[in-house]
C-alpha positions as CSV (number, residue, x, y, z in Angstrom):
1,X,41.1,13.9,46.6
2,X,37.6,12.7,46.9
3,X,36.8,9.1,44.5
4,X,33.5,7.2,43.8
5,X,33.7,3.6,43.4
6,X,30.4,1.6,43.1
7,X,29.7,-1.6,44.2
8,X,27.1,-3.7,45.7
9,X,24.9,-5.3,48.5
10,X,22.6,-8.8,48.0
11,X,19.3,-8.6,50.2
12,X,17.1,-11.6,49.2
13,X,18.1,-12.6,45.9
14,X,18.2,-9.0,44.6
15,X,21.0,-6.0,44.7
16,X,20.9,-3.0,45.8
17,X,24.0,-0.4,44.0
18,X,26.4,0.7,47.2
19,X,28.6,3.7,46.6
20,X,31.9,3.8,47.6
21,X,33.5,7.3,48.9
22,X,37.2,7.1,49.4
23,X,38.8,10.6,50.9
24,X,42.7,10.8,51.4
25,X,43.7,14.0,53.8
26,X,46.4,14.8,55.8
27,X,46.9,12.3,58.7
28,X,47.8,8.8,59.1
29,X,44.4,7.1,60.5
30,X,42.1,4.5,58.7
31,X,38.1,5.2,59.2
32,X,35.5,2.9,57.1
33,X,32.5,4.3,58.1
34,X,28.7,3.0,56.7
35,X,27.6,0.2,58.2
36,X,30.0,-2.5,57.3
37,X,30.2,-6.4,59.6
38,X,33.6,-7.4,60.5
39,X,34.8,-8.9,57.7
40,X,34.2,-5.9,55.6
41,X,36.4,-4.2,58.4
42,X,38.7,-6.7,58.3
43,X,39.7,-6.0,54.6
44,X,41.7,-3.2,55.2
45,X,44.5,-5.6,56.6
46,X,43.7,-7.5,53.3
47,X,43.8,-4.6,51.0
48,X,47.3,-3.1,52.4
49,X,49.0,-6.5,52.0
50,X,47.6,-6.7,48.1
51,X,48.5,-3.5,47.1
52,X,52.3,-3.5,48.7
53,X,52.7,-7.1,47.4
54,X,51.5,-6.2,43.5
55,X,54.0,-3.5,43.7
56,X,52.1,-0.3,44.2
57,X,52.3,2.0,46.7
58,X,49.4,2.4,50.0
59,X,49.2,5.9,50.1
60,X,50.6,7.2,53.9
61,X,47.3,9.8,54.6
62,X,44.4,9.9,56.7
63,X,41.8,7.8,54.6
64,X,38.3,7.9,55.2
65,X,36.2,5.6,53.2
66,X,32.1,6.1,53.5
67,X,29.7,3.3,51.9
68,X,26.7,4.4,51.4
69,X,23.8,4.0,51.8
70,X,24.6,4.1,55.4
71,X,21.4,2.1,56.8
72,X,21.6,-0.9,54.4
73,X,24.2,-3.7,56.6
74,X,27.4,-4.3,54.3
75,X,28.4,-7.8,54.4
76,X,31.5,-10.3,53.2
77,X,34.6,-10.0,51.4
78,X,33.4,-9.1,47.9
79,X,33.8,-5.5,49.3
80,X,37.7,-5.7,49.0
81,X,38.3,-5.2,45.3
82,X,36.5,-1.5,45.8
83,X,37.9,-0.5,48.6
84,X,41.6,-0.9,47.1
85,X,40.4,0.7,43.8
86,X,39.3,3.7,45.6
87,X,42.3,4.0,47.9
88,X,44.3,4.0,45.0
89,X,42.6,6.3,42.3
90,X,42.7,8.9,45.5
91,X,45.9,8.5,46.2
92,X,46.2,9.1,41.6
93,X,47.6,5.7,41.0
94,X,44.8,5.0,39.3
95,X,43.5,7.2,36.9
96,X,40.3,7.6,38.3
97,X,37.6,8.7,34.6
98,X,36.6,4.8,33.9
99,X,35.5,4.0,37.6
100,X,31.8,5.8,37.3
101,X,31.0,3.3,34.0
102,X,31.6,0.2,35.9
103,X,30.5,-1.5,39.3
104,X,33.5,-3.5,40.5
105,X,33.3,-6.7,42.7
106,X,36.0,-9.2,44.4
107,X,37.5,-10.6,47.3
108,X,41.3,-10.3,47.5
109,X,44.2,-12.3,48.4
110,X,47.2,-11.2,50.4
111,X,49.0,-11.4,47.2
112,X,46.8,-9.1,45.2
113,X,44.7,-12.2,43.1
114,X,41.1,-11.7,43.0
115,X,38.5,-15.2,44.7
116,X,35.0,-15.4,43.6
117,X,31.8,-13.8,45.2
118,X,28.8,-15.0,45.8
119,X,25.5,-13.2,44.0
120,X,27.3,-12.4,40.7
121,X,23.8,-12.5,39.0
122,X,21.7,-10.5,40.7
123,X,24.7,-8.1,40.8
124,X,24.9,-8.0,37.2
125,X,21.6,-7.1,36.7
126,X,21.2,-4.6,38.9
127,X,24.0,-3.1,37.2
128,X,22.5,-3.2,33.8
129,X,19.2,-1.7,35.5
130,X,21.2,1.2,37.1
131,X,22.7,2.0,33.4
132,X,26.4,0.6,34.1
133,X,28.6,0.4,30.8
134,X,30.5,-3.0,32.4
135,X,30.8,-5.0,35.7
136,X,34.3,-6.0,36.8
137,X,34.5,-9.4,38.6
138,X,36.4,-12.4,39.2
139,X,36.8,-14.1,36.4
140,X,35.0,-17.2,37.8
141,X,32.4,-15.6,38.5
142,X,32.6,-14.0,34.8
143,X,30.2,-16.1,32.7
144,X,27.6,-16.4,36.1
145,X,27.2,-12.2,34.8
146,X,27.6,-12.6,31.1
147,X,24.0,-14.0,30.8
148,X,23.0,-10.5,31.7
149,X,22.7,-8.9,27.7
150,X,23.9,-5.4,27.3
151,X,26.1,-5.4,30.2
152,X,30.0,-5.7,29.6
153,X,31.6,-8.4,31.3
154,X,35.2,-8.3,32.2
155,X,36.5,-11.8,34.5
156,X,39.8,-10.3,36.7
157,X,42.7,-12.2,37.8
158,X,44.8,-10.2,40.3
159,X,44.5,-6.2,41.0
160,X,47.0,-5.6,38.7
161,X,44.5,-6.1,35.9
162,X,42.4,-3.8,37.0
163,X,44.7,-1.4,37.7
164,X,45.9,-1.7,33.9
165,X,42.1,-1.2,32.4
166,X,41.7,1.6,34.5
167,X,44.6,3.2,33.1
168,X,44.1,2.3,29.4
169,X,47.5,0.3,29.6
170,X,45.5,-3.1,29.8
171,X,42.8,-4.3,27.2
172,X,40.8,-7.0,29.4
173,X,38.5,-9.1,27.4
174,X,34.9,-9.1,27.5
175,X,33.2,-12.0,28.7
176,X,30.5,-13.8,26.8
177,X,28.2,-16.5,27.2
178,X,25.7,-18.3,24.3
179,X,22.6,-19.1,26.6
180,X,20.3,-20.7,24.0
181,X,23.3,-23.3,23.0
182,X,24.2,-24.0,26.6
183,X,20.5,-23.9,27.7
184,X,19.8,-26.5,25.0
185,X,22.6,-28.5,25.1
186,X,22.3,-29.8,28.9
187,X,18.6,-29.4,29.4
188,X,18.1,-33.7,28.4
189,X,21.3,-34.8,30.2
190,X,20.2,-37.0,33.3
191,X,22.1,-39.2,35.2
192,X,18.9,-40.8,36.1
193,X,16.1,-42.3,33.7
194,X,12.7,-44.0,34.5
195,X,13.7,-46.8,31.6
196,X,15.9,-48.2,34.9
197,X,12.4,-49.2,37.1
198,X,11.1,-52.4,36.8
199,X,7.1,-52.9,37.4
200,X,5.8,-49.9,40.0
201,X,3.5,-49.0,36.8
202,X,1.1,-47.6,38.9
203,X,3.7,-45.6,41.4
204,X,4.7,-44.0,38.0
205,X,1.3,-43.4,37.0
206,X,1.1,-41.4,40.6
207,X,4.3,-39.6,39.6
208,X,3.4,-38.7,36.0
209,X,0.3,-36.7,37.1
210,X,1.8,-35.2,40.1
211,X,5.0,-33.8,37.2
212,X,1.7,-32.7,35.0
213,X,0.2,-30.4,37.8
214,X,3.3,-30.1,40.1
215,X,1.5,-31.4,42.2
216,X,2.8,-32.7,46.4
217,X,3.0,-36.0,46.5
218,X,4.1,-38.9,49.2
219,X,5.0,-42.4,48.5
220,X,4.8,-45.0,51.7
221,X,6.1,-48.6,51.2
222,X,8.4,-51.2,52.8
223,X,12.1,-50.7,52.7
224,X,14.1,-51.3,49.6
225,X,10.4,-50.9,47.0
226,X,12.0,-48.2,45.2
227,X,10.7,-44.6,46.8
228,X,14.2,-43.0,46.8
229,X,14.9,-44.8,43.5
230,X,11.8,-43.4,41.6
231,X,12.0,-39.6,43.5
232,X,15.8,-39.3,41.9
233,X,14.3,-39.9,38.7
234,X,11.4,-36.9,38.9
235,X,13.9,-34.2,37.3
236,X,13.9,-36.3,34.4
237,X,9.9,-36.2,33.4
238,X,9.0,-32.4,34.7
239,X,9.1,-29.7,32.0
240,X,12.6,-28.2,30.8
241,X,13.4,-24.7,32.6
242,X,11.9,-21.6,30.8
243,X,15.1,-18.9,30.5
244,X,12.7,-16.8,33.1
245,X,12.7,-19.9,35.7
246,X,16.3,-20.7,34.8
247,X,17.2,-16.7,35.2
248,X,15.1,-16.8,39.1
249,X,16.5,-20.0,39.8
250,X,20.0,-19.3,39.1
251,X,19.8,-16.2,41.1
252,X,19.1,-18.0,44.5
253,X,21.9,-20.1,44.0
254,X,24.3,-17.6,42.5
255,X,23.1,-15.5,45.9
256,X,23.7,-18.9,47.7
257,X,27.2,-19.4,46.8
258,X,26.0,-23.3,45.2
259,X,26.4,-22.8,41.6
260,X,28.7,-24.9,39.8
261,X,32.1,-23.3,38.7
262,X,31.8,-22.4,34.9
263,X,28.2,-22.4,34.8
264,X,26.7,-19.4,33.6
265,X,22.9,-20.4,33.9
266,X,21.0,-23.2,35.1
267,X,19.3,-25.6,33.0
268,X,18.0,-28.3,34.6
269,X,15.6,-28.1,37.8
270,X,17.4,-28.5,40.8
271,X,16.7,-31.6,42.9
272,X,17.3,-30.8,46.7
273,X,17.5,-33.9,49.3
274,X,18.3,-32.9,53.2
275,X,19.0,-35.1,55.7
276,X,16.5,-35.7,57.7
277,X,19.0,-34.0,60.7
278,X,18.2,-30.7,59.2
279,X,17.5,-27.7,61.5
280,X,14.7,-24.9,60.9
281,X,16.6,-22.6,59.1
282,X,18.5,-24.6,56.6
283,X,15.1,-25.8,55.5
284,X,13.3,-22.4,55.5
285,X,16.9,-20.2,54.8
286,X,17.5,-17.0,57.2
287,X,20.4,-17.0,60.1
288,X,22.6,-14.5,61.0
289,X,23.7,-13.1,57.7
290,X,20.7,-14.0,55.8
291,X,20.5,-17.2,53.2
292,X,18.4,-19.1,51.2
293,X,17.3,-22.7,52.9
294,X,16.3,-25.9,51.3
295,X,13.0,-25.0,50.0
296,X,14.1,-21.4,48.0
297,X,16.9,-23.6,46.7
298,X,14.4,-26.3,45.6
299,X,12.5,-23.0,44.0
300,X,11.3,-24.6,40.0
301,X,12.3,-27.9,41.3
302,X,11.5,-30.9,43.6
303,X,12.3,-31.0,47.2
304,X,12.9,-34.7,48.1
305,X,12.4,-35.4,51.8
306,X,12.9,-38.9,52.4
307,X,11.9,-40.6,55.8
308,X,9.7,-38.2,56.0
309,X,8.4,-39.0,59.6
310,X,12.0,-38.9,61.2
311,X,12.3,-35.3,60.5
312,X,12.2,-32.9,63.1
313,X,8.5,-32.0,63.7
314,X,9.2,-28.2,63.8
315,X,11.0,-28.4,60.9
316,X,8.1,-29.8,59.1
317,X,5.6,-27.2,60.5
318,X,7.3,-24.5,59.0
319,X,7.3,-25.8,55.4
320,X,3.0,-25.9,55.9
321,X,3.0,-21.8,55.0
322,X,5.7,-21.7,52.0
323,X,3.7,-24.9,50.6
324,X,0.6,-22.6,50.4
325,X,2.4,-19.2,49.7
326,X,5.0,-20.6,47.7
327,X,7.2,-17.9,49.0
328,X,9.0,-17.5,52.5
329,X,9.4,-14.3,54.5
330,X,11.9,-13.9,57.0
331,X,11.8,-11.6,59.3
332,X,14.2,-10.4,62.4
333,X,14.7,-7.3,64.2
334,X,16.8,-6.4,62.0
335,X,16.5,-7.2,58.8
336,X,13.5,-8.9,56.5
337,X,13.8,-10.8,53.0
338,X,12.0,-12.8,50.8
339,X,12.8,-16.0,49.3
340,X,10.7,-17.4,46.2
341,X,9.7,-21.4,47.3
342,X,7.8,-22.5,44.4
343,X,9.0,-26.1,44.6
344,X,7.6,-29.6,44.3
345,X,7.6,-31.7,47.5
346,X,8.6,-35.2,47.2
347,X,8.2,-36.9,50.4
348,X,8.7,-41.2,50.9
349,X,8.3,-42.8,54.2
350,X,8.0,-46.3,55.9
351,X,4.4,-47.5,56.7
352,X,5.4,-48.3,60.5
353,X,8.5,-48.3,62.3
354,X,9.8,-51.8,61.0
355,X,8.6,-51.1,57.9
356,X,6.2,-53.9,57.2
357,X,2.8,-52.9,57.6
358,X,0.6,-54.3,54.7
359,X,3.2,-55.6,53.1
360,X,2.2,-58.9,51.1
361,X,4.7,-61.2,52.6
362,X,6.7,-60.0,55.4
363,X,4.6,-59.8,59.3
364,X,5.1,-56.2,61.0
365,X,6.3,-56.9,64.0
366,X,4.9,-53.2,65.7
367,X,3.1,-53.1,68.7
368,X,-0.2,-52.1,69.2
369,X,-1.2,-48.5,68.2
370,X,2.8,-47.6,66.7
371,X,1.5,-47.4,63.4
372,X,-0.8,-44.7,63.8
373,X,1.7,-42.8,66.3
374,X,4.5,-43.1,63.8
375,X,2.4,-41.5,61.2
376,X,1.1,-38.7,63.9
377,X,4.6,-37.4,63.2
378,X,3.3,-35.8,60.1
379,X,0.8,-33.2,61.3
380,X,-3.1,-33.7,59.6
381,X,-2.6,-30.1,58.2
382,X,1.2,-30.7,56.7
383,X,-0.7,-34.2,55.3
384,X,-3.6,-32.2,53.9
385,X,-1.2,-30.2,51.7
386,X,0.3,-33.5,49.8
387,X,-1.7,-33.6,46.5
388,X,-1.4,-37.3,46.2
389,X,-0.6,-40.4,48.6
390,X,0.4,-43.4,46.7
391,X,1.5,-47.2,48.3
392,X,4.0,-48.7,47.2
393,X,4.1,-52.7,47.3
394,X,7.8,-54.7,46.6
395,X,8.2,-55.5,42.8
396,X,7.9,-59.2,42.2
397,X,10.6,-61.2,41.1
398,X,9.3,-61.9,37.5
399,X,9.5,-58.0,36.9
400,X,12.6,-57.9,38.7
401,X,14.1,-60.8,36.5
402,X,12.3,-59.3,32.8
403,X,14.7,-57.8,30.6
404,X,12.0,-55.9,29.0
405,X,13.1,-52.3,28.8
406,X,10.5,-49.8,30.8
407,X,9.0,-46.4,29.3
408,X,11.8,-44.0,29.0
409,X,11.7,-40.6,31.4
410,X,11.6,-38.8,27.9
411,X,8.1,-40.8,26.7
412,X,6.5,-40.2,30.0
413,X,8.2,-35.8,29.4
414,X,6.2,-35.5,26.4
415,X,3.0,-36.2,27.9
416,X,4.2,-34.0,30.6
417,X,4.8,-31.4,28.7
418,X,1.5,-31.4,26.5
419,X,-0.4,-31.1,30.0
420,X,1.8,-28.2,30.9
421,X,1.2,-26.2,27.8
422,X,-2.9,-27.0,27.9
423,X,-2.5,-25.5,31.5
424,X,0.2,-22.6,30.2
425,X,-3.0,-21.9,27.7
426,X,-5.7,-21.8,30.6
427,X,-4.0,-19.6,32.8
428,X,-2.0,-17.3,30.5
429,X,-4.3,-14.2,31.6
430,X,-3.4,-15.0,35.5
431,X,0.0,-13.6,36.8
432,X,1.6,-16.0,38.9
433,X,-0.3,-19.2,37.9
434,X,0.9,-21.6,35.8
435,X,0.1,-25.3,36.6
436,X,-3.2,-26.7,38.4
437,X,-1.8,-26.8,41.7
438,X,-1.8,-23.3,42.4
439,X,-5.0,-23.0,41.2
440,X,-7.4,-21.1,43.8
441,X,-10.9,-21.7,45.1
442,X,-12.5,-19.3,42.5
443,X,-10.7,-20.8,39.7
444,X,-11.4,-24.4,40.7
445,X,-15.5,-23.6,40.5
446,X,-14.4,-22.5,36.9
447,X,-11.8,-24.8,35.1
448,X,-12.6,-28.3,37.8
449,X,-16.5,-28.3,38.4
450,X,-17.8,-31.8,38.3
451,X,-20.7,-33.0,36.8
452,X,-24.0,-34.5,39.1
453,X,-22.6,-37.5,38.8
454,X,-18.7,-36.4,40.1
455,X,-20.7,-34.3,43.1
456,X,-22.0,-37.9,44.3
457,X,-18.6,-39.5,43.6
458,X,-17.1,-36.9,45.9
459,X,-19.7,-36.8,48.5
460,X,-19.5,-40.6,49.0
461,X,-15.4,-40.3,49.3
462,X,-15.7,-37.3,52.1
463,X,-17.6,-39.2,54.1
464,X,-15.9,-41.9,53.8
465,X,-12.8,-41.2,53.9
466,X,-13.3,-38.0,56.6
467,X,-11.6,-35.6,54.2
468,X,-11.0,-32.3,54.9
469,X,-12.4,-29.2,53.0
470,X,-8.3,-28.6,51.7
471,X,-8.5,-32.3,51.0
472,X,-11.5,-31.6,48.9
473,X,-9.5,-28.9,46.7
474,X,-6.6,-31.0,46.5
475,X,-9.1,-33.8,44.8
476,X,-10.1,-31.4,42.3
477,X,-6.8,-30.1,41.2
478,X,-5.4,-33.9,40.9
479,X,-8.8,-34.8,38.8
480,X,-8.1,-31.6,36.4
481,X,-4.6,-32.6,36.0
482,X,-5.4,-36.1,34.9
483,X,-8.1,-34.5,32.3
484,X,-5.3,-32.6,31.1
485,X,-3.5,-35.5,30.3
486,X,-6.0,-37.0,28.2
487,X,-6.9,-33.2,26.8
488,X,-10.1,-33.8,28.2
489,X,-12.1,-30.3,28.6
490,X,-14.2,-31.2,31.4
491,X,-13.4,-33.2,34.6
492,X,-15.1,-35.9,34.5
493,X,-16.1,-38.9,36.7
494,X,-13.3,-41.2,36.1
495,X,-10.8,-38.9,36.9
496,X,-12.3,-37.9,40.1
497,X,-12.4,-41.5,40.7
498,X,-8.4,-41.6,40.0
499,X,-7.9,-38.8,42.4
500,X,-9.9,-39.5,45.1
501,X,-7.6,-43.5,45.4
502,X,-4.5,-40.9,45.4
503,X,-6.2,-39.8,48.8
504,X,-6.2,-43.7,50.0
505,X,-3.5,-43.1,52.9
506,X,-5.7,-40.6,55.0
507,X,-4.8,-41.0,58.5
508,X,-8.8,-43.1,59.3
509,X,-8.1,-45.3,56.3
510,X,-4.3,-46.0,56.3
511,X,-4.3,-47.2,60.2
512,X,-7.2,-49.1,60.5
C-alpha cells in the first residue's frame, strides 16, 4: 500500500513542501531514499522504538520510503513524526483520508512523545500558501504557527495523539494565538530605560538621531563612561515592530531555533551582543547545515559590538557588504541561501589601548604611534560605513551625585517615532526604503540637497577633515535625519553643521 505524507524542508528562512512516499511490500529490508543527512537516516531506529513502546505494531515488510523532491538535502529530526505516520497508515493502522489536509512535523522520543522543531513559522506559512487545511506540530511549537491566520493549528504530545485524530477517535484542539493583544501588551516592556543615565546629554543626542534614521553609529571613550550602558538602552527609543517586521524577524529566529518557549511572535527588536571571540560565520550565519549569524539575527534590530577593535579583523571585513546590501548571501558548492541583515550597528571602543587618550584627567600611558595602530584595527572602508562617531568624556561627579531624574527612553521614542513616520511618508512610493539611511545617491540629490551656503559648509569639512566621497553621503543622510526631527523640509545649514561634528573621529583628526 502506497501513502503520502507531507512535510517540510527550511532553506534560508523559507520552506519548501517535501512529500513523503511510504511503500510497504513483501520483504523485510528498510530503504529511505531522497536525499536525507544522517540524522534523518538515523530516525528509523527512533521511529521503531516509538511505535513498539506506544503500543502499536511496526509493520514486518519491505518498506521503502521516498522524500521528494529528491535534489533538495533533507536535514534534522523534525522528519521523524512523518516517517512513523506513513509507515503506519501503510501498514492500515492508521486510517490514512486526513493525511493529504495536513503537513505534519516533529521529532520523536524513544517513548513515542513528540520534542520541538526548529522553523515552525516559515513552516506554517508555507503550508497555508500550498492550501493545507491544518499543520500538526509539537505543541511547543504550537502558538510559534498559530500566528499564521487560516491555517489550523493542532500542538501534539506523543504519537498516540496523532494516531487518534487521524482515526476520528481523538478530537485534538486547535491552537490559537491573539497577535494584536500580545503584540501590544509587551511591545513597552524594557528592562532597560534611558531615565537610568546621568549627564552624556550629548552622547544621547548622538543616539536619538542615529534611532531616527537607523543610522551606524560608534561611541569611543575611557573605560567605565557609559558606552555598553547607553547601547543596552537603544531598544528602548527605536520604533515598535510593525507585524510585517515582527512576522520576518520572528522567522529567522523560529528558523534559528532562538525563540523563546511560548512566544508565538516577536515584539520587541532584538538586541544582539557577540563576544568579541566570534568567528566568521557565527557573525555572517552559513556552516555546514546552513544558519542564520549575528547580523540576520540582529535583522530590525541593533547589533551591539563592543570593543570593537579587539574583534577579529576578518570578521569585521565581512560585515562591510551586508552593511551596504543589508542582506547576506551565502554561497557553497552545495548549497546557496539568503539571510535578510537589515540591522543597526552599535559599535563602542576604547580611544587607545589603556584607554585614556583625551581623557580630561587621567595621562595615557601609550607609546608612540599605538593610538593610531590600535584604531588601524578598524579598516578606513568598515569606518566609512558608521553614520556617526561620537566621544564620550567620564560624567562628572555633580551629575553623578544629582537626583534629578533624566528624559525617559519613552520621551526621547516619541520624537523617534515622529521622524520615522515623516520618513515612512517620503518614501512610501520606494519598495525597500524606509528610513534615511538607506537612502541612495539619486534620492539624496532629491530629499538632502543643501543650500549655497551648506555646499561651502561641506566643502570646508572634506578638506578638512579628508573625508571620503561615502563619508560625504553619510553627512547627508545624518543632516536629513536631524531635519526630520525638527520636521524641517529642507536640510539646512545647522544640521549639516551637526553632522559633519558626528564625523569628528576620522582617522586624520582623532590621532593627531
Amino acid at each position: 500500500m502506497l501513502v503520502k505524507v507531507f512535510g517540510a524542508a527550511v532553506q534560508g528562512i523559507n520552506a519548501t513542501l517535501i512529500t513523503i512516499e511510504v511503500n510497504c511490500t513483501k520483504g523485510i529490508k528498510f530503504f529511505l531514499v531522497g536525499l536525507p543527512d544522517a540524522s534523518v537516516k538515523e530516525s528509523h531506529k527512533r521511529i521503531v522504538s516509538a511505535i513498539q513502546v506506544s503500543g502499536f505494531k511496526y509493520p514486518r515488510q519491505q518498506i521503502v520510503i521516498n522524500m521528494s523532491p529528491a535534489d533538495i538535502r533533507k536535514e534534522g529530526s523534525a522528519y521523524d513524526l512523518p516517517l512513523a505516520i506513513g509507515i503506519l497508515a501503510t501498514s492500515e493502522t492508521i486510517i490514512a483520508d486526513k493525511l493529504p489536509d495536513y503537513l505534519i512535523m516533529g521529532e520523536l522520543s524513544l517513548d513515542g512523545n513528540i520534542l520541538p522543531i526548529k522553523g515552525a513559522l516559515p513552516i506554517a506559512i508555507m503550508a497555508k500558501e500550498n492550501g493545507f487545511k491544518g499543520f500538526i506540530l509539537p505543541t511547543e511549537n504550537a502558538k510559534e504557527a498559530a500566528v499564521v491566520e487560516g491555517l489550523e493549528v493542532y500542538g501534539v504530545e506523543n504519537i498516540r495523539q496523532v494516531v487518534g485524530f487521524a482515526n476520528n477517535e481523538l478530537e485534538l484542539e486547535k491552537t490559537t494565538a491573539d497577535i494584536g493583544q500580545e503584540f501590544l501588551q509587551s511591545q513597552s516592556n524594557f528592562e532597560f530605560d534611558f531615565s537610568d543615565v546621568k549627564g552624556q546629554e550629548n552622547v544621547k543626542r548622538a543616539l536619538e538621531v542615529a534611532a531616527a534614521g537607523s543610522h551606524n553609529i560608534i561611541m569611543v571613550g575611557p573605560p567605565g563612561a557609559g558606552k555598553s550602558m547607553m547601547a543596552k538602552r537603544m531598544p528602548s527609543i527605536l520604533p515598535p515592530f510593525t507585524l510585517e517586521e515582527a512576522l520576518e524577524t520572528t522567522k529567522i529566529h523560529s528558523v534559528a531555533g532562538k525563540l523563546e518557549k511560548g512566544i508565538s511572535l516577536m515584539s520587541r527588536r532584538p538586541f544582539r551582543s557577540p563576544h568579541h571571540t566570534i568567528s566568521n560565520v557565527a557573525m555572517v550565519g552559513g556552516g555546514a547545515d546552513p544558519q542564520p549569524g549575528e547580523i540576520s539575527l540582529a535583522h530590525n534590530g541593533v547589533l551591539f559590538l563592543d570593543e570593537l577593535p579587539e574583534f577579529n579583523r576578518n570578521v569585521l571585513e565581512v560585515m562591510r557588504q551586508p552593511l551596504e546590501n543589508r542582506k547576506i548571501t551565502i554561497s557553497r558548492a552545495k548549497y546557496s541561501v539568503e539571510y535578510p541583515a537589515s540591522f543597526m550597528m552599535v559599535s563602542a571602543m576604547n580611544p587607545c589601548p589603556c584607554g585614556y587618550y583625551n581623557h580630561p584627567d587621567k595621562a595615557c600611558v601609550c607609546p608612540g604611534g599605538a593610538v593610531q595602530k590600535y584604531l588601524n584595527r578598524i579598516s578606513g572602508p568598515l569606518l566609512d560605513r558608521i553614520d556617526i562617531h561620537i566621544e564620550i568624556v567620564p560624567v562628572a561627579f555633580e551629575k553623578l551625585s544629582d537626583s534629578t531624574p533624566a528624559e525617559r527612553s519613552a520621551e526621547i521614542s516619541k520624537r523617534v517615532v515622529k521622524a520615522r513616520r515623516i520618513q515612512a511618508e517620503r518614501f512610501r512610493k520606494t519598495p525597500g526604503i524606509y528610513c534615511n539611511a538607506q537612502m541612495t545617491s539619486r534620492m539624496l540629490l532629491e530629499y538632502a540637497a543643501p543650500d549655497a551656503a551648506g555646499l561651502q559648509l561641506l566643502r570646508t569639512a572634506m578638506d578638512r577633515l579628508s573625508l571620503s566621497a561615502r563619508a560625504y553621503d553619510r553627512i547627508l543622510k545624518v543632516s536629513r535625519t536631524i531635519a526630520d526631527l525638527e520636521a524641517s523640509p529642507h536640510v539646512l545649514p545647522v544640521h549639516l553643521a551637526e553632522a559633519i561634528n558626528y564625523r569628528n573621529l576620522d582617522r586624520e583628526v582623532w590621532a593627531g
